[in-house]
N, C-alpha and C positions, 0 to 999 in steps of 0.2 A: 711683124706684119708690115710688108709694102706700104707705103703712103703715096697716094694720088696726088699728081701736080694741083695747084691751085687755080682754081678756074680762071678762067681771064675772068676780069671784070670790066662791065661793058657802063660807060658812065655819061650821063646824059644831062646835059645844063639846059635848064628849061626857056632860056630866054634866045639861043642860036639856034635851033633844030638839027646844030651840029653831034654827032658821033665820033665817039674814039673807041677804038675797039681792035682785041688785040695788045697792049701793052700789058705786062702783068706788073702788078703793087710789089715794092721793096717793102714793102711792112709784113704782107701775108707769104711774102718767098721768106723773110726771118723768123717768122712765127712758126712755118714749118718745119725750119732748120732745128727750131728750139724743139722742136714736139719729136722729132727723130733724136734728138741726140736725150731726150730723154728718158725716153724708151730704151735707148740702147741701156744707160746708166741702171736702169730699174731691172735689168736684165741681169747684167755685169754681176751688180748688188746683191742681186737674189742670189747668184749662183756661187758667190763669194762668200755672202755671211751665212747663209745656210749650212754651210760644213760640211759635213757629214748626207747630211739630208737633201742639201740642192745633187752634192754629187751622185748620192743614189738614189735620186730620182732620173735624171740624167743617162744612168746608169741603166734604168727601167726601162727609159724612154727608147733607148738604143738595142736594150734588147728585143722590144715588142715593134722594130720598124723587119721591114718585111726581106725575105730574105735575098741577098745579092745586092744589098743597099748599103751603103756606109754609114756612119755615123755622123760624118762630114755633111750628105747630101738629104740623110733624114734635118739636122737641125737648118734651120731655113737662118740664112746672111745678115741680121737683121742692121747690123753694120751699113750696109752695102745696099740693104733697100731702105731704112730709114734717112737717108741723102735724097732730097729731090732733085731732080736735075735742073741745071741750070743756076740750082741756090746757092749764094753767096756762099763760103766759109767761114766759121764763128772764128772769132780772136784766141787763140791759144789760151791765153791768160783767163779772161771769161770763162771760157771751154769748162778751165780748171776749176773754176771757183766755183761754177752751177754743178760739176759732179761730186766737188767735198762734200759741199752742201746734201745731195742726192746722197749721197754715200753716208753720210751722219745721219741726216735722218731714215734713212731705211735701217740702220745698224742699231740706234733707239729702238723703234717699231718691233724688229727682231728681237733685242735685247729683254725688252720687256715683256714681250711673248712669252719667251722662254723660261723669265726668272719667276714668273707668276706660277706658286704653286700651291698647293691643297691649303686650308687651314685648319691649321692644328685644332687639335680635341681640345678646350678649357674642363682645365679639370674643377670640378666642383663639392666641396666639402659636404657631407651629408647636413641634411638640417634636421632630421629625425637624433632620437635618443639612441646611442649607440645601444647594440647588442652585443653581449660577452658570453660566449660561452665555458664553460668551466665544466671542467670533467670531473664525471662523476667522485674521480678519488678523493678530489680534492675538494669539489664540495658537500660530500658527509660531512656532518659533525663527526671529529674524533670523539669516542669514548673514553672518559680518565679512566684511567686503572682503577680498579678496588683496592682500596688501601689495604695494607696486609692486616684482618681482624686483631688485634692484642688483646689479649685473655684480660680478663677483668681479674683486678688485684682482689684475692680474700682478704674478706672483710679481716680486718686488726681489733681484737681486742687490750679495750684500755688497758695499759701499764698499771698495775693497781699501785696506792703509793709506798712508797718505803714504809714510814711511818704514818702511824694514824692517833689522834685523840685518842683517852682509855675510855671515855663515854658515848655509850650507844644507845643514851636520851637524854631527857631535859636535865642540866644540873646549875648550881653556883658555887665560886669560887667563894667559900669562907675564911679559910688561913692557908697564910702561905709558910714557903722557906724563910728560918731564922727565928731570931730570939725570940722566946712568947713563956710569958707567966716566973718567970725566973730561970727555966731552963733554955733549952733549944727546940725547935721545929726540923725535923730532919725530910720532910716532907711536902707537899702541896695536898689539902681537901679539896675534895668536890662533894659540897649538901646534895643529894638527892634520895628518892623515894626508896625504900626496899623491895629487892627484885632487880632495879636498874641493870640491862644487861652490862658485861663488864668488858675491853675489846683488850686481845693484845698489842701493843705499842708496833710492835715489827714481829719477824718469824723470827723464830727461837725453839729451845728445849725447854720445857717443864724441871727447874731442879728442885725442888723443894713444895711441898703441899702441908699445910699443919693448922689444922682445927684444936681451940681452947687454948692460944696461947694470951699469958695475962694482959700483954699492950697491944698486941695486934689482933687476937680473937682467932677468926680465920683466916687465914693470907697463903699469896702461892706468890711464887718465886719467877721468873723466867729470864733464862740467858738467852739475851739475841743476838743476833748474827755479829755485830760489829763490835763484839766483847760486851756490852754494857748489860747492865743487870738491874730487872723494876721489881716491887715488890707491890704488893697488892693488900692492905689489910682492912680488915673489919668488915668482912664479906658474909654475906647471908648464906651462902654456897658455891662451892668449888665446883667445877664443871670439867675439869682436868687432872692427869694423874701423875704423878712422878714418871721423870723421863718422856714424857710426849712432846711431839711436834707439831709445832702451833703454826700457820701462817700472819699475816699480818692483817688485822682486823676481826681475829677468831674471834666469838663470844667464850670467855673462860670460867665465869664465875657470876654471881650477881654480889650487889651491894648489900649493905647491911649493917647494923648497931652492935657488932660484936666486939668482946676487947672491953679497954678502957676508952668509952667513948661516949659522946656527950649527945649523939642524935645520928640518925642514919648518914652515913656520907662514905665515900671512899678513899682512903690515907693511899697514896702513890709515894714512892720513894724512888729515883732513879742514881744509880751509883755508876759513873762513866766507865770504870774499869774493873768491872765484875766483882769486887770484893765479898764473898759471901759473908764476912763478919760485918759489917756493912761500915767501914769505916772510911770509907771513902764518897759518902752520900754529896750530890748535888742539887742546885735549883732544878726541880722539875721544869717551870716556864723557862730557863733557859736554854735548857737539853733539846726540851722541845723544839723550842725556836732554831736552835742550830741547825735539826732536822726536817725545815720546816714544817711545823705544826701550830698553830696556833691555840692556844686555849682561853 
């Protein structure tokens, strides 16, 4: 925009009623010089650091001046009317230094314009308890397998034992194995009542049965399994026959005062290696014992 000369200024000293009028001020012809050549800079400025933007605007501007016009005659000289007439010219050097200045800080101004932008989202942690969701596969409980049923073991009947005691009630041990009265003892007593059931020792055969003999009365015989061979005498009755098969703990006979014998009791005799003439007789208590038995 043109700038208007500076007025005269018309200056009046109160003590002469003299007038001067008509000179124009070297202060206010600089201060216009400075005001146009600023102008021009903030012009320059604009159209320089805007880029892109000053020059299509420019660009705009040219297009919307009317038609048959130039480009030239639409922008208006600002150069050319920013000069006042008459007004001194600035010092090169100065000139230069008030447009760096102009030119820096307008190129700030712009700079910071531009570099100002959005601010960012702050992201912010939930303060709530989180939520998890979990799919249903995975949170059923698994079902364990059924274990595979296993048949319940049958019951086991006890082993019954090898050998067993020849007494199937109360008795005492009166004489034993070896020397007694001048001769020999070939046997072990057991005092008890008549009737006493009688047991056999182990399973065997029945070899021998014989009722009225003079030392032994009634007595039965029995081979058992592991060769050995008992004799049974002075029994009230035989309850077995020649040749039977006994298991272990059969009732065979009862007790009894037959024979040569001094009170009811049962004469046991155990011969290790089956000798039927019985000359090979042993300790009953220790046959027994071998076979675990105790009596």
């Amino acid at each position: 925009m043109p700038l208007l000369p500076p007025p005269e200024v018309a200056h009046a000293r109160s003590g002469g009623g003299r007038h001067r009028i008509g000179r124009r001020s070297p202060r206010l012809a600089t201060a216009g010089a400075v005001t146009a050549l600023t102008a021009v800079v903030v012009a320059v400025t604009v159209t320089t650091v805007g880029g892109d933007d000053a020059r299509t605007g420019a660009a705009q501007a040219v297009s919307r001046a009317p038609s048959g016009t130039s480009a030239a005659e639409t922008v208006p000289d600002v150069t050319a009317a920013a000069a006042p007439q008459g007004a001194t010219p600035m010092p090169a050097a100065e000139e230069s230094s008030i447009l760096a200045r102009r030119s820096t800080t307008a190129d700030r101004a712009d700079r910071s314009a531009r570099t100002v932008s959005a601010p960012r989202a702050i992201y912010r942690a939930p303060t709530g308890p989180a939520t998890i969701t979990v799919p249903a596969a995975i949170a059923a409980p698994s079902t364990p397998a059924a274990a595979p049923s296993t048949p319940a073991a049958a019951p086991t009947r006890p082993v019954p034992p090898q050998w067993v005691g020849p007494m199937g009630g109360p008795y005492q041990l009166t004489s034993r194995f070896g020397p007694r009265w001048g001769g020999f003892h070939h046997g072990l007593d057991f005092a008890a009542p008549v009737g006493t059931p009688l047991r056999s020792l182990s399973a065997g055969v029945v070899t021998d049965v014989k009722t009225g003999h003079s030392v032994y009365g009634t007595y039965i015989d029995v081979k058992f399994a592991d060769g050995s061979l008992g004799r049974y005498g002075h029994l009230s009755r035989a309850d077995v026959a020649l040749g039977a098969k006994v298991v272990t703990g059969q009732t065979i006979g009862l007790s009894g005062n037959s024979g040569r014998s001094t009170g009811p009791h049962l004469h046991l005799e155990i011969h290790p290696h089956g000798d039927p003439l019985l000359t090979d007789a042993a300790d009953p208590e220790v046959e027994l014992r071998k076979r675990k038995v105790v009596v």
